[in-house]
ZAMARGU-4260 file (C-alpha; in steps of 0.2 Angstrom, whole numbers, plus 5000, padded with zeros to 4 digits):
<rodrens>
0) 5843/4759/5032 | 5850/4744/5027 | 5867/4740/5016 | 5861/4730/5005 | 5870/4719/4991
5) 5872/4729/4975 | 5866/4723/4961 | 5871/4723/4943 | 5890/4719/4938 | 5901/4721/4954
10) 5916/4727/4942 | 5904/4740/4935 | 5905/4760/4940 | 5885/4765/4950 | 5886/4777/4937
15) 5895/4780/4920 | 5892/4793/4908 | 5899/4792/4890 | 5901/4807/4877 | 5884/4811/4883
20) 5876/4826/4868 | 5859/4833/4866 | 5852/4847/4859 | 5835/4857/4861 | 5833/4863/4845
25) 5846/4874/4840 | 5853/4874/4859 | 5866/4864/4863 | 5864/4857/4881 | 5877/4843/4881
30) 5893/4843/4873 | 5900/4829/4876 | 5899/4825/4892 | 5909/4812/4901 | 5911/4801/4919
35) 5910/4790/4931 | 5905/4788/4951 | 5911/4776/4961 | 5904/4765/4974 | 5901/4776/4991
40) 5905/4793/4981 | 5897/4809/4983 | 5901/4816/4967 | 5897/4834/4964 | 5892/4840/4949
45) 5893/4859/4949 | 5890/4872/4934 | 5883/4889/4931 | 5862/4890/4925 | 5862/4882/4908
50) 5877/4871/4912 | 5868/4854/4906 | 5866/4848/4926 | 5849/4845/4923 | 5848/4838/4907
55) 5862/4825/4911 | 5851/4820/4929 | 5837/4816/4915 | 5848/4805/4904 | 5853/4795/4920
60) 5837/4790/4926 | 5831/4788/4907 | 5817/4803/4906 | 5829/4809/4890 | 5835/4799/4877
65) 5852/4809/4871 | 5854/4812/4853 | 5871/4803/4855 | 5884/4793/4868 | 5878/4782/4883
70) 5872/4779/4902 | 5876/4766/4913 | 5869/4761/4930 | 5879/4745/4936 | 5884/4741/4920
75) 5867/4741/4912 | 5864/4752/4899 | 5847/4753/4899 | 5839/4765/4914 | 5821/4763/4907
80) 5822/4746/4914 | 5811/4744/4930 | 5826/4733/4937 | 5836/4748/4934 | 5824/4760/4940
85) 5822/4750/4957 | 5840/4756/4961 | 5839/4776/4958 | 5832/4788/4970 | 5828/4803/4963
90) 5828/4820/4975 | 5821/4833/4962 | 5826/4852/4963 | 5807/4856/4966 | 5796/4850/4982
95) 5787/4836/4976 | 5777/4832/4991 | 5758/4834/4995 | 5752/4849/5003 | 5736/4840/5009
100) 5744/4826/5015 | 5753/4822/5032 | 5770/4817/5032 | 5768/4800/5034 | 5754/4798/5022
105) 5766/4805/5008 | 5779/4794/5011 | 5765/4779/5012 | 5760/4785/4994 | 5778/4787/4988
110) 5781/4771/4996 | 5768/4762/4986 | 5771/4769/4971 | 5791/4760/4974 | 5781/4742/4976
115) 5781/4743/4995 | 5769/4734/5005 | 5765/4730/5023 | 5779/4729/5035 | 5792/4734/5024
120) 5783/4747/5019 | 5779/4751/5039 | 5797/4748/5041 | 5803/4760/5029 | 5793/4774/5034
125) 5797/4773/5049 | 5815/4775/5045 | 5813/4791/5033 | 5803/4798/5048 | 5817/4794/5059
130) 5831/4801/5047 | 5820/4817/5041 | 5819/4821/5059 | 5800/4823/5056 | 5795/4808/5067
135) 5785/4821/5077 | 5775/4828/5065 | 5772/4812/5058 | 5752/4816/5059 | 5751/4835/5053
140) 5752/4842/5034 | 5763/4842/5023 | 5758/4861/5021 | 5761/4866/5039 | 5780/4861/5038
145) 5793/4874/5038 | 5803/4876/5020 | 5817/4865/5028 | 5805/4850/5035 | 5798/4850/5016
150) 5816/4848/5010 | 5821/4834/5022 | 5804/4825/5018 | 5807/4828/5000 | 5824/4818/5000
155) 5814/4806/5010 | 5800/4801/4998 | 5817/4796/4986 | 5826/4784/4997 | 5811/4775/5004
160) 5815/4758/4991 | 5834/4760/4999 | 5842/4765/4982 | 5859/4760/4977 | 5863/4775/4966
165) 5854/4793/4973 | 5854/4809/4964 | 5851/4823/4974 | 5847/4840/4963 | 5851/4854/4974
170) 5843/4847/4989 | 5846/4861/5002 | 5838/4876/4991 | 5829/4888/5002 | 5834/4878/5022
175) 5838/4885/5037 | 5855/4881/5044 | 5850/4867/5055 | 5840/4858/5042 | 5856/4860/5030
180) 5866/4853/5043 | 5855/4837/5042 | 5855/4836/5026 | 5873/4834/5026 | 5873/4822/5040
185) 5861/4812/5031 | 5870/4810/5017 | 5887/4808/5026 | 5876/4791/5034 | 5872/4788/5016
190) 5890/4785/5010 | 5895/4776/5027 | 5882/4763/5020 | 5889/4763/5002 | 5877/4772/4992
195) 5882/4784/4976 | 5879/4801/4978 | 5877/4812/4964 | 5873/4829/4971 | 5872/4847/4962
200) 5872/4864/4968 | 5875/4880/4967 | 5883/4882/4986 | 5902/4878/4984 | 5904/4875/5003
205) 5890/4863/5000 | 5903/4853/4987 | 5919/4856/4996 | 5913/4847/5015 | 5902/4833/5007
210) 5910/4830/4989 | 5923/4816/4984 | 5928/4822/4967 | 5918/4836/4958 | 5916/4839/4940
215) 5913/4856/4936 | 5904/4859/4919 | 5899/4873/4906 | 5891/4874/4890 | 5886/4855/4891
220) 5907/4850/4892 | 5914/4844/4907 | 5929/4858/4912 | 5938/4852/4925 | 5936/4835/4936
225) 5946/4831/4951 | 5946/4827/4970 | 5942/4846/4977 | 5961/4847/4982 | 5967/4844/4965
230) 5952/4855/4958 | 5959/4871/4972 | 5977/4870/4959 | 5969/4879/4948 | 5964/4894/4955
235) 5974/4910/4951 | 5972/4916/4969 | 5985/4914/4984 | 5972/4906/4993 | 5961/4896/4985
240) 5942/4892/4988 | 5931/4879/4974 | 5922/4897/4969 | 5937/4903/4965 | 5940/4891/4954
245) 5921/4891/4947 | 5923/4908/4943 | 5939/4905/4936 | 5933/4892/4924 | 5916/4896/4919
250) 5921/4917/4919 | 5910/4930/4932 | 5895/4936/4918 | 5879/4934/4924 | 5869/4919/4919
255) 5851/4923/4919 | 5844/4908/4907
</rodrens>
């Protein structure tokens, strides 16, 4: 995978999130919601069920207009914008391969739904093979792979157009060990390379080893944001962990909805 120029203002944050609010009806998803990734970030963006994660990954890649405040991908405010588009990659929650398809024809399909074509498109699959560790099974079904290979495949299909700016919605849901430990890998090599990470989860181990900064978030507000050593401060425990200070934020009731 190539580092490629960005594009867009070079003085403008990959991502920048302004007094983000949106409601559903009468419930309040997003409050207010506020912040910015740098270049080469992984930026973790951690909150309980019903936090507003999801609802502010929509606003950035523009499938949900908010009812009020901004989003900005390089300085353009406007992610509806093919141009803008062509720099996200998307890693949904859900497994958004085919079943019928091989590994290789998915990401030939994905590929060409990007604008791919010919050798770069040849070129690139080759890479996500490569870097899903699925060279191998190249030929065989997307419904044969283990729940792990779908997850790495998945992320795959989202970075075959070599995004600038990648939002990764709990990618490791459901993986064996070894294919979580390449997912980290992956996305290690991803911010060698320069791309913006936005990742969520629900595993705080997940956000302590790969995470630059994390925002933790309830309610639709933004709670606390800090490097994870900064965010360790406030935990009321002798020895803190980032669940510690989750729970200590966002309280210990059960969040069913």
């Amino acid at each position: 995978m190539s580092a490629s120029a960005v594009q867009g203002s070079p003085k403008a944050s990959p991502i920048h999130v302004e007094d983000l609010h949106h409601a559903y009806g009468s419930v309040v998803a997003l409050d207010g919601i506020s912040f910015e990734v740098g270049p080469g970030e992984c930026f973790g963006l951690l909150g309980p069920n019903g936090a507003g994660k999801t609802t502010t990954i929509l606003a950035i890649v523009g499938a949900l207009r908010p009812d009020r405040g901004w989003v900005a991908i390089q300085g353009e405010r406007d992610p509806t914008r093919p141009a803008v588009r062509s720099r996200i990659g998307v890693v949904p929650q859900s497994i958004a391969v085919y079943a019928d398809l091989t590994g290789e024809e998915n990401l030939a399909f994905f590929g060409t739904l990007y604008g791919l074509r010919g050798a770069r498109l040849r070129e690139r699959i080759e890479m996500a093979l490569e870097f899903a560790g699925l060279a191998e099974r190249r030929k065989d079904r997307a419904s044969t792979y283990s729940g792990g290979m779908q997850r790495r495949l998945n992320i795959v299909c989202g970075l075959l157009h070599d995004p600038q700016v990648i939002l990764m919605d709990e990618p490791t849901v459901g993986v064996d060990p070894q294919s979580r430990n390449l997912i980290f890998e992956n996305i290690e090599a991803l911010k060698r390379l320069g791309r913006t990470v936005l990742y969520t989860t629900h595993y705080m181990e997940e956000a302590q080893r790969l995470c630059d900064r994390v925002a933790i978030v309830d309610r639709g507000r933004v709670l606390a944001l800090d490097r994870v050593e900064g965010l360790l401060r406030l935990a009321p425990v002798e020895r803190p962990d980032l669940e510690a200070v989750f729970l200590h934020l966002t309280g210990t009731t059960l969040r069913d909805r």
